[in-house]
N, C-alpha and C positions, 0 to 999 in steps of 0.2 A: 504494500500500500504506500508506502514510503515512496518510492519511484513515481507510483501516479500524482503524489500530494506534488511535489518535486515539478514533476513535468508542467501541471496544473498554474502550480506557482511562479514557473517560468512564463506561461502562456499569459496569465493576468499581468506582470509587470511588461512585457513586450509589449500588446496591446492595449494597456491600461484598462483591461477588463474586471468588472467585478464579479468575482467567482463567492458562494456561501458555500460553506459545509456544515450536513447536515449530523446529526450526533450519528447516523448508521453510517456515514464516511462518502455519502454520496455527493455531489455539485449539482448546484444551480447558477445560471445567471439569465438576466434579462438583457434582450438586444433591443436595443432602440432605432428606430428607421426613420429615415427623412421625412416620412408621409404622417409623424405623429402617434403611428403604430409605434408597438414593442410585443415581443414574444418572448416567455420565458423557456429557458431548456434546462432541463435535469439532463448530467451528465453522471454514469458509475460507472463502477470497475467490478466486475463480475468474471466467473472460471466459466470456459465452453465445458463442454463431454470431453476432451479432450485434455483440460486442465490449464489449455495454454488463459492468458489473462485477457479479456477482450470490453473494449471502451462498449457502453450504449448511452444513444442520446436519444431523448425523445420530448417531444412538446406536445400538450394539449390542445385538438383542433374546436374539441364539440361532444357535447353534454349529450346520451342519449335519449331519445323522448319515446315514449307507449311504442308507439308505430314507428319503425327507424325503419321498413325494408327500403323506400328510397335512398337513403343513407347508405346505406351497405351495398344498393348499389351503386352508388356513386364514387364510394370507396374501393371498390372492386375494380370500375374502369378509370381513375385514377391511379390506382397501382401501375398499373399497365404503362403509362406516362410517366413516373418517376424516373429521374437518373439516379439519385441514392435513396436507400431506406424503401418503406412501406408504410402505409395506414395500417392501423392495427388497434383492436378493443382490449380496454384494460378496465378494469370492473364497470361503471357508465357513461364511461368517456372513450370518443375514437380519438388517438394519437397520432402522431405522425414519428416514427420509430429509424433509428439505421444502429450500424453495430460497426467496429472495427479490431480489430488484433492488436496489442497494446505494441507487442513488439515489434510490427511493423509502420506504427505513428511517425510519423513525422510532424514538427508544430506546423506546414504550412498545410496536413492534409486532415490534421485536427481542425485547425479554424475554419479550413472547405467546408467540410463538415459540420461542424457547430454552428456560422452562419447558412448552408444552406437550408438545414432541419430549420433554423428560426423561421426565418423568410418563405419560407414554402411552406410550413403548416401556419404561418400569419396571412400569408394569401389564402391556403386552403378554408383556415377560418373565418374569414372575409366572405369568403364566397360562400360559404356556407349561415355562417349565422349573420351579418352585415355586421356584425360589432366588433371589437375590440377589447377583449376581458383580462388585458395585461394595461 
């Protein structure tokens, strides 16, 4: 965990981002966009089946409501369009989810990463619920 805290710590003073850690050792921060929007991402550090140590980021797109099968469709043929990550349900919220190999990190394919999940599940939210809940 020490390495991730490290690497974490290196990425907030480079881009003067603010990273929180939670008491279970996971990261948050909020990206802020030109357009007044911000998105917030959870970042952790978790073992595959395999045991190697691999990053996940994931932001909340949308709250599910009674009747979601349009939703799931929708989430279904956006998959399909993504260049990293996936939509994906996590107790009543769809996410917007991606995963990487820790050992293969690089900081400039960390922050690809971390602003792209912001920015594309803050559009994806947009378009879905018209608001803003960051």
């Amino acid at each position: 965990m020490q390495v991730f805290d490290g690497f974490i710590a290196a990425i907030a003073s480079e881009l003067k981002i603010k990273f929180h850690k939670t008491e279970e050792g996971h990261y948050s921060t909020k990206i802020d966009f030109d357009n007044n929007r911000a998105q917030e991402v959870l970042i952790s550090l978790a073992k595959d089946e395999s045991g190697d140590r691999v990053i996940h980021y994931y932001s909340a797109i949308a709250g599910l409501k009674e009747d979601s099968a349009e939703l799931y469709k929708f989430a279904l043929k956006t998959n399909a369009t993504l260049e990293y990550g996936a939509i994906a349900l996590t107790g009543k919220s769809l996410i917007l989810r991606s995963s990487m190999l820790l050992k293969n990190c690089e900081p400039e394919r960390f922050i690809k990463s971390l602003f792209y999940i912001a920015a594309k599940a803050d559009e994806l939210e947009e378009e879905l619920t018209g608001r803003d809940k960051n």
